[in-house]
Residue frames relative to the residue before (quaternion, step in Angstrom):
aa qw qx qy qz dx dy dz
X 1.0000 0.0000 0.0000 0.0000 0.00 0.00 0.00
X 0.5107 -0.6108 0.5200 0.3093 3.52 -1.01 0.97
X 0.7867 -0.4293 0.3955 0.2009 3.25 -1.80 0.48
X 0.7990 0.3050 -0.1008 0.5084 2.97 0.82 -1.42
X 0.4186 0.5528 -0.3958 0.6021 3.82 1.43 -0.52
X 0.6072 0.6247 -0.3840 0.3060 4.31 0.37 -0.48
X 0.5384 0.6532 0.0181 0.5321 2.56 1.44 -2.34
X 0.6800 0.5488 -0.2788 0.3983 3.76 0.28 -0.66
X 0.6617 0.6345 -0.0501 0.3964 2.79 1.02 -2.23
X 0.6541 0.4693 -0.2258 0.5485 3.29 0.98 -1.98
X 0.5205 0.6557 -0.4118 0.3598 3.91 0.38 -1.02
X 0.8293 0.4859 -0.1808 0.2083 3.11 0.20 -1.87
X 0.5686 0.6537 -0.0553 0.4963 2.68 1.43 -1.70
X 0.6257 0.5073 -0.2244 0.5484 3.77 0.67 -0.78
X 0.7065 0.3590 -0.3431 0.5042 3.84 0.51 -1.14
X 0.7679 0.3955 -0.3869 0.3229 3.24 0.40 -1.46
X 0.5287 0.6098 -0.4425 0.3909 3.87 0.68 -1.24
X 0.7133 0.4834 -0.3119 0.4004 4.20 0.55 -1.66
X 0.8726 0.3315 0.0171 0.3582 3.42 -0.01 -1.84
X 0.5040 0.4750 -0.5364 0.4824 3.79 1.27 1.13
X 0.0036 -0.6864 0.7268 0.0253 3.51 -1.52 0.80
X 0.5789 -0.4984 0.6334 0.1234 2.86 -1.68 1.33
X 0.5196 -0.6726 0.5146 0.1129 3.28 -1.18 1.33
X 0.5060 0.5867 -0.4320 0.4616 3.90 1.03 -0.17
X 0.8177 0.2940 -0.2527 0.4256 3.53 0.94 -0.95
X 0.4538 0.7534 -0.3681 0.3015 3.52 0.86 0.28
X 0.6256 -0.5867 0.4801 0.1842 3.17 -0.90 0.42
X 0.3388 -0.7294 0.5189 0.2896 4.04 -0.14 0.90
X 0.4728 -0.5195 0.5988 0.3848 3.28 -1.29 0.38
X 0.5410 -0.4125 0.4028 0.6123 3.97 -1.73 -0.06
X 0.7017 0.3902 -0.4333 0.4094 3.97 -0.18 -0.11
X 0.2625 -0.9191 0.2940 -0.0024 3.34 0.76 0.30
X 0.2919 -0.8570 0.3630 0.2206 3.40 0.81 1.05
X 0.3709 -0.5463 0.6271 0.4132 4.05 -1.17 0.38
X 0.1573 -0.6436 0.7113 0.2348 3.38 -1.66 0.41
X 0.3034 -0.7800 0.5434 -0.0649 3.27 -1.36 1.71
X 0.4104 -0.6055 0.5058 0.4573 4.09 -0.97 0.78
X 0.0920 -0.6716 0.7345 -0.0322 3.49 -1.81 0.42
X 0.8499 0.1680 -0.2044 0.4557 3.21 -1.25 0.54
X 0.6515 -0.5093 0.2786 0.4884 3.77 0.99 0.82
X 0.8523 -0.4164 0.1481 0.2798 3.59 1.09 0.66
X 0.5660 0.6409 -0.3606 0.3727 2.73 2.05 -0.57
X 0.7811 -0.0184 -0.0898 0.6177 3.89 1.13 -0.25
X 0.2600 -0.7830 0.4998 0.2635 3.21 -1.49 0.29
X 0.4248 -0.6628 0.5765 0.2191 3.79 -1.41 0.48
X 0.5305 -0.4949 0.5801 0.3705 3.33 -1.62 0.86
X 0.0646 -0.7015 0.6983 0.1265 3.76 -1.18 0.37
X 0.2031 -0.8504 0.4853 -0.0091 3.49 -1.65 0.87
X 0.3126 -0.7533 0.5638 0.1300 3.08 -0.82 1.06
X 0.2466 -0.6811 0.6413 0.2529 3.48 -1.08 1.05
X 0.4794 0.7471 -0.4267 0.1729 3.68 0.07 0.25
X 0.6704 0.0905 -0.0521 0.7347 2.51 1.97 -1.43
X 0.6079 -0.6030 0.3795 0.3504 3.54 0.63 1.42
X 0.3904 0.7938 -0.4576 -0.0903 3.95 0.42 0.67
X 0.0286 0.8713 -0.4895 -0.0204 3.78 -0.59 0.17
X 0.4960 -0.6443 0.5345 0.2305 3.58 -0.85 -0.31
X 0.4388 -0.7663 0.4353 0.1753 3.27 -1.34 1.58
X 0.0583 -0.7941 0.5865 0.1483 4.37 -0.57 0.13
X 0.0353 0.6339 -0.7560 -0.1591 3.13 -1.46 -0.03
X 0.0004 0.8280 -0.5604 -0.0173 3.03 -1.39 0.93
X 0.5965 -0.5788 0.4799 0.2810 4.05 -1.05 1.10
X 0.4556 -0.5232 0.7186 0.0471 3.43 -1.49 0.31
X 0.1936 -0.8275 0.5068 0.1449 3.33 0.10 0.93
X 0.4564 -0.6958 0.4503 0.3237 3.80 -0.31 0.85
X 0.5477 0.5420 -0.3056 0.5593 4.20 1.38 0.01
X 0.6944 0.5408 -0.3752 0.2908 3.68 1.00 0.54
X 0.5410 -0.7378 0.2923 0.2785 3.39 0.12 1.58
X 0.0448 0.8079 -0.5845 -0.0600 3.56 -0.23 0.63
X 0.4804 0.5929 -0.5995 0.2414 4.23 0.30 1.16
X 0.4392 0.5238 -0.5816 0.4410 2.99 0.52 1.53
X 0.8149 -0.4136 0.2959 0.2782 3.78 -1.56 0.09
X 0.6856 0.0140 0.2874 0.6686 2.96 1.22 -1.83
X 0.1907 -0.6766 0.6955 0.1485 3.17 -1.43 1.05
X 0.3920 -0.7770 0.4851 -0.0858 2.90 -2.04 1.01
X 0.0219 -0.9036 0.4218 -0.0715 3.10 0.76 0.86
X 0.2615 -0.7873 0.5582 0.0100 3.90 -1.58 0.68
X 0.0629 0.8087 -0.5461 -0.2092 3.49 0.19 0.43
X 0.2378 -0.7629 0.6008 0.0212 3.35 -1.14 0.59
X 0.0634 0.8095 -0.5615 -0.1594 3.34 -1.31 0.84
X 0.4427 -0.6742 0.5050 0.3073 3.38 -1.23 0.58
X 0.3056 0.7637 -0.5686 -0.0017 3.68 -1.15 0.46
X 0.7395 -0.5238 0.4161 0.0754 3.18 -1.64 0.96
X 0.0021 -0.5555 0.7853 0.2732 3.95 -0.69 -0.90
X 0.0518 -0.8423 0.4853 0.2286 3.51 -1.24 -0.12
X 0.4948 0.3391 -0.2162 0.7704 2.99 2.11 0.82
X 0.3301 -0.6631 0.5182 0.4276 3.50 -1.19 0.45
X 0.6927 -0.5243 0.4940 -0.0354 2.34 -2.29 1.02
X 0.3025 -0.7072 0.5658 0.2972 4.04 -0.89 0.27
X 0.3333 -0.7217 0.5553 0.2442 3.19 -1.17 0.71
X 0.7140 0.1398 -0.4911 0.4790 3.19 -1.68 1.46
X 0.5140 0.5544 -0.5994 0.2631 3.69 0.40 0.65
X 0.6272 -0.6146 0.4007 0.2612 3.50 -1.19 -0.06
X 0.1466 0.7248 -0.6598 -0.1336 3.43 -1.30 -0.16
X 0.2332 -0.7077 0.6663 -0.0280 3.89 -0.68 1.43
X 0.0194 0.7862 -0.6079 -0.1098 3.41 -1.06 0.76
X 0.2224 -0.7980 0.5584 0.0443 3.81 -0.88 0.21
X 0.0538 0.8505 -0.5126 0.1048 3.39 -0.62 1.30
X 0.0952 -0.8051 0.5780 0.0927 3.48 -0.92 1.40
X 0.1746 -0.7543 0.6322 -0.0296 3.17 -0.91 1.40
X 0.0970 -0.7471 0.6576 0.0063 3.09 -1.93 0.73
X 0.0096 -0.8219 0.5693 -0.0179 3.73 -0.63 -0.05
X 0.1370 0.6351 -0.7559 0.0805 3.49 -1.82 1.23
X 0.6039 -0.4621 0.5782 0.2955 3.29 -1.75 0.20
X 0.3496 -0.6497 0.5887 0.3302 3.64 -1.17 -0.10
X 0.1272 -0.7295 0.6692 -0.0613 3.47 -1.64 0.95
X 0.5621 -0.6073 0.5263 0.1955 3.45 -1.14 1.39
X 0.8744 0.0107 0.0672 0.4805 3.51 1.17 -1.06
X 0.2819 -0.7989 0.3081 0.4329 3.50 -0.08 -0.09
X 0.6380 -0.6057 0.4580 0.1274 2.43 -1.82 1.57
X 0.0873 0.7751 -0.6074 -0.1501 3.85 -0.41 0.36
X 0.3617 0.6310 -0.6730 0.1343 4.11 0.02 0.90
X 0.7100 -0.2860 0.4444 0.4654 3.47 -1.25 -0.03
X 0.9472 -0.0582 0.1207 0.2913 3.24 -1.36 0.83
X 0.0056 0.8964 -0.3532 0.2677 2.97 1.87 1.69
X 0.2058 -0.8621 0.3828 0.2605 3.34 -0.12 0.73
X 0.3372 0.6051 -0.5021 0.5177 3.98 1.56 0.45
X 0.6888 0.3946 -0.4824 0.3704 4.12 0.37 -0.10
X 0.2362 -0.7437 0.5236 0.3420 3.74 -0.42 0.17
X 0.6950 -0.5265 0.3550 0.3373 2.93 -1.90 1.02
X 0.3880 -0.6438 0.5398 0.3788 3.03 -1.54 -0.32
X 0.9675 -0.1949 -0.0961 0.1296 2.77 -1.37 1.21
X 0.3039 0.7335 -0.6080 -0.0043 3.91 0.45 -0.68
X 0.3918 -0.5211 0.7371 0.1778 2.81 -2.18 0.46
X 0.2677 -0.7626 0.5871 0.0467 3.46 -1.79 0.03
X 0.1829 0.7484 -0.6313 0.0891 4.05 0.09 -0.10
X 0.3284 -0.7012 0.6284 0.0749 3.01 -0.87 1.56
X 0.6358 -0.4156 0.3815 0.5268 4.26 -1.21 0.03
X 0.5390 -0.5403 0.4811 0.4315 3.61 -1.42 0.40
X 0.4572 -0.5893 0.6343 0.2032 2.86 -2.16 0.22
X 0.0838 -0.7168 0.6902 0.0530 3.72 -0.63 0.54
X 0.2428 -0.7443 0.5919 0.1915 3.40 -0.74 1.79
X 0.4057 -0.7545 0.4739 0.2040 3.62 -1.39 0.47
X 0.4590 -0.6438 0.3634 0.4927 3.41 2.21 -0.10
X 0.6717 0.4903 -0.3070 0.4628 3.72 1.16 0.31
X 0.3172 0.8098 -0.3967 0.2937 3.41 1.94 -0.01
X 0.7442 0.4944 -0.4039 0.1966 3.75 0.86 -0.68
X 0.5314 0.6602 -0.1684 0.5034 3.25 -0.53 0.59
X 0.7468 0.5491 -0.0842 0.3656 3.27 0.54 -1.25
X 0.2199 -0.6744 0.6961 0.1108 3.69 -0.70 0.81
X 0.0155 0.8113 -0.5589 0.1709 3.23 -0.68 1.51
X 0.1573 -0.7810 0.5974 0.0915 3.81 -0.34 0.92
X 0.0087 0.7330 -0.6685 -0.1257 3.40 -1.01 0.83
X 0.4107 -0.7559 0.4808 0.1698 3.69 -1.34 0.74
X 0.3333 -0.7316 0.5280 0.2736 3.50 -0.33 0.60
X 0.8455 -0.0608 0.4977 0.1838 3.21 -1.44 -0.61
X 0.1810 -0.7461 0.6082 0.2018 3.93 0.29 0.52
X 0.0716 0.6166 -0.7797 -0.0825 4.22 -1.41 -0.06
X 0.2428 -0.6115 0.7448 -0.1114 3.22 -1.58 0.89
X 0.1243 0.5675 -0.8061 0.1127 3.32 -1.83 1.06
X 0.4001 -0.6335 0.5686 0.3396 3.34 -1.67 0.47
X 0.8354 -0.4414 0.2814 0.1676 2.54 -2.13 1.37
X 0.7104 0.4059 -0.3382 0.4649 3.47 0.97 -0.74
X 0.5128 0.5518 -0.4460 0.4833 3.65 0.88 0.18
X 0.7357 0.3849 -0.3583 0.4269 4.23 0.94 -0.52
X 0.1859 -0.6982 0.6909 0.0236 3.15 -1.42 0.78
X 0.5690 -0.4499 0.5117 0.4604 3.75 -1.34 0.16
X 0.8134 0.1821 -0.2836 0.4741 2.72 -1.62 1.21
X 0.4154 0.7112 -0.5336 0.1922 3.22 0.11 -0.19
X 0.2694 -0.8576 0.4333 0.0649 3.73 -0.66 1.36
X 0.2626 -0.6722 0.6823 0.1165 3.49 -0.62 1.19
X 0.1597 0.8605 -0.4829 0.0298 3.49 -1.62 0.54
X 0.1348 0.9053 -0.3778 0.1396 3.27 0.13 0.81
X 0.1169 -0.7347 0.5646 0.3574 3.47 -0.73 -1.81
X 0.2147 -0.7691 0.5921 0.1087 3.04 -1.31 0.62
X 0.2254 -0.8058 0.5416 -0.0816 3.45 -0.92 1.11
X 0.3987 -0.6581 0.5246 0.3643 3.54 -1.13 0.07
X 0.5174 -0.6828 0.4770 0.1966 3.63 -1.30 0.28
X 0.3556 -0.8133 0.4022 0.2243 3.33 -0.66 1.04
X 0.4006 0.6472 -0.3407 0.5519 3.23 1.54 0.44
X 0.3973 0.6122 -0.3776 0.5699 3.86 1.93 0.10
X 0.2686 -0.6468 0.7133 0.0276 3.60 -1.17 1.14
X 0.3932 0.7096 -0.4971 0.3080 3.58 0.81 -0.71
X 0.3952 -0.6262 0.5817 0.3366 4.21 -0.92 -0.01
X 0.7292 -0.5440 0.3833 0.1591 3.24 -1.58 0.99
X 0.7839 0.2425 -0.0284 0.5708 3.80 -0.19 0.76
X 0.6416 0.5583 -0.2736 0.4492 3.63 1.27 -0.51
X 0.7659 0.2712 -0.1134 0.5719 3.93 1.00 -0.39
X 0.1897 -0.8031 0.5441 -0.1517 3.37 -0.19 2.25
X 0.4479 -0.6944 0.5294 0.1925 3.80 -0.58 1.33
X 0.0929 -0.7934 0.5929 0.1018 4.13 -0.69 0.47
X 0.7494 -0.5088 0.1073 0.4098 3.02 1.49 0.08
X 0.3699 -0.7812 0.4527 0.2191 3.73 -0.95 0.35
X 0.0518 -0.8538 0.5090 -0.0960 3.46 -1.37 0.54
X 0.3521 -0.8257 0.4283 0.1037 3.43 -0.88 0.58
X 0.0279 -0.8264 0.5624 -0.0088 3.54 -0.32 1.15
X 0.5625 -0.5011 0.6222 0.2133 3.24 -1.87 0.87
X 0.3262 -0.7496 0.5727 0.0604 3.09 -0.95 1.28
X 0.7089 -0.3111 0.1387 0.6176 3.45 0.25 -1.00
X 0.6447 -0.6642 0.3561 -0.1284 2.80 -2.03 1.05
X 0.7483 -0.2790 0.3724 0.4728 3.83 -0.67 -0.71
X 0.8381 0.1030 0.0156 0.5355 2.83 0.71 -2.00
X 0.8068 -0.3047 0.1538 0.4822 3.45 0.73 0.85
X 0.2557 0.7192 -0.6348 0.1196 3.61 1.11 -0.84
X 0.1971 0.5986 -0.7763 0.0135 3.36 -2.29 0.36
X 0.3745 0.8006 -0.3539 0.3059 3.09 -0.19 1.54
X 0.1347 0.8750 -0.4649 0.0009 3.84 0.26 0.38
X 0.2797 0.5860 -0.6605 0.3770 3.99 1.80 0.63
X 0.1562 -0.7445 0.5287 0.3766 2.76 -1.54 0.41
């Protein structure tokens, strides 16, 4: 294996292994999701209601192992989710993600257009889901949206933060679609990387 094809590899691995959380330890969203048994009891999943748009808040680190000789970093949030009952085919599932982001700062910085203040806000909505009635069960990964800033704006540590929620524009049934959890993948890379399996 080439040098750089290593480098890639090592990249990936690092983001994806650092910056995934498991919906059990998360924080509800203000609509706050019920948390339901699954898998015969051995754990339970946040479940959502598109009605009242519920989901669950994250914050996630920058691993200090992410390669930054490129222009711009690229970044994917992703959520994982479940059915925990079958499902109807042709219904929906719509997700929505608000994201922020700053560097860390011993003190505060007060120049113009400091990058320790986090942005404001953005939203995401990744392409619908059309369920196929085979969803229970299933570890499913949905991809938002790429976002992008230039490299000279990241520092270690640097905290993403948001939440991710379901969409009331979902047809899916109440209580029937359970979040496993969210995460953040490097899009592309040094050596070209294009990839968000994890």
């Amino acid at each position: 294996m080439a040098q750089g094809n290593e480098r890639k590899t090592r990249v990936l691995e690092s983001l994806y292994g650092e910056v995934a959380l498991g919906a059990q330890g998360l924080l509800a969203a203000a609509a706050g999701p019920d948390m339901q048994t699954f898998v015969g009891g051995l754990t339970r999943v946040r479940t959502v209601n598109p009605d009242t748009e519920d989901g669950v808040e994250f914050g996630m680190i920058l691993p200090r192992t992410i390669e930054t000789d490129v222009n711009t970093i690229t970044l994917v949030p992703t959520v994982r989710w479940t059915a925990i009952s079958t499902t109807t085919a042709d219904n929906t599932v719509t997700w929505k993600c608000d994201y922020t982001y700053a560097n860390p700062a011993l003190t505060p910085n007060v120049a113009a257009g400091t990058t320790t203040k986090f942005v404001d806000v953005r939203t995401l909505t990744p392409s619908v889901s059309t369920l196929t009635g085979h969803e229970y069960r299933q570890h499913l990964v949905t991809a938002f949206p790429a976002f992008h800033f230039p490299t000279a704006n990241c520092a270690p540590s640097m905290l993403v933060m948001g939440n991710v929620r379901i969409s009331s524009v979902s047809t899916c049934g109440n209580s029937l679609i359970g979040i496993l959890g969210v995460g953040l993948s490097y899009l592309s890379g040094p050596s070209g990387t294009s990839s968000i399996t994890p």
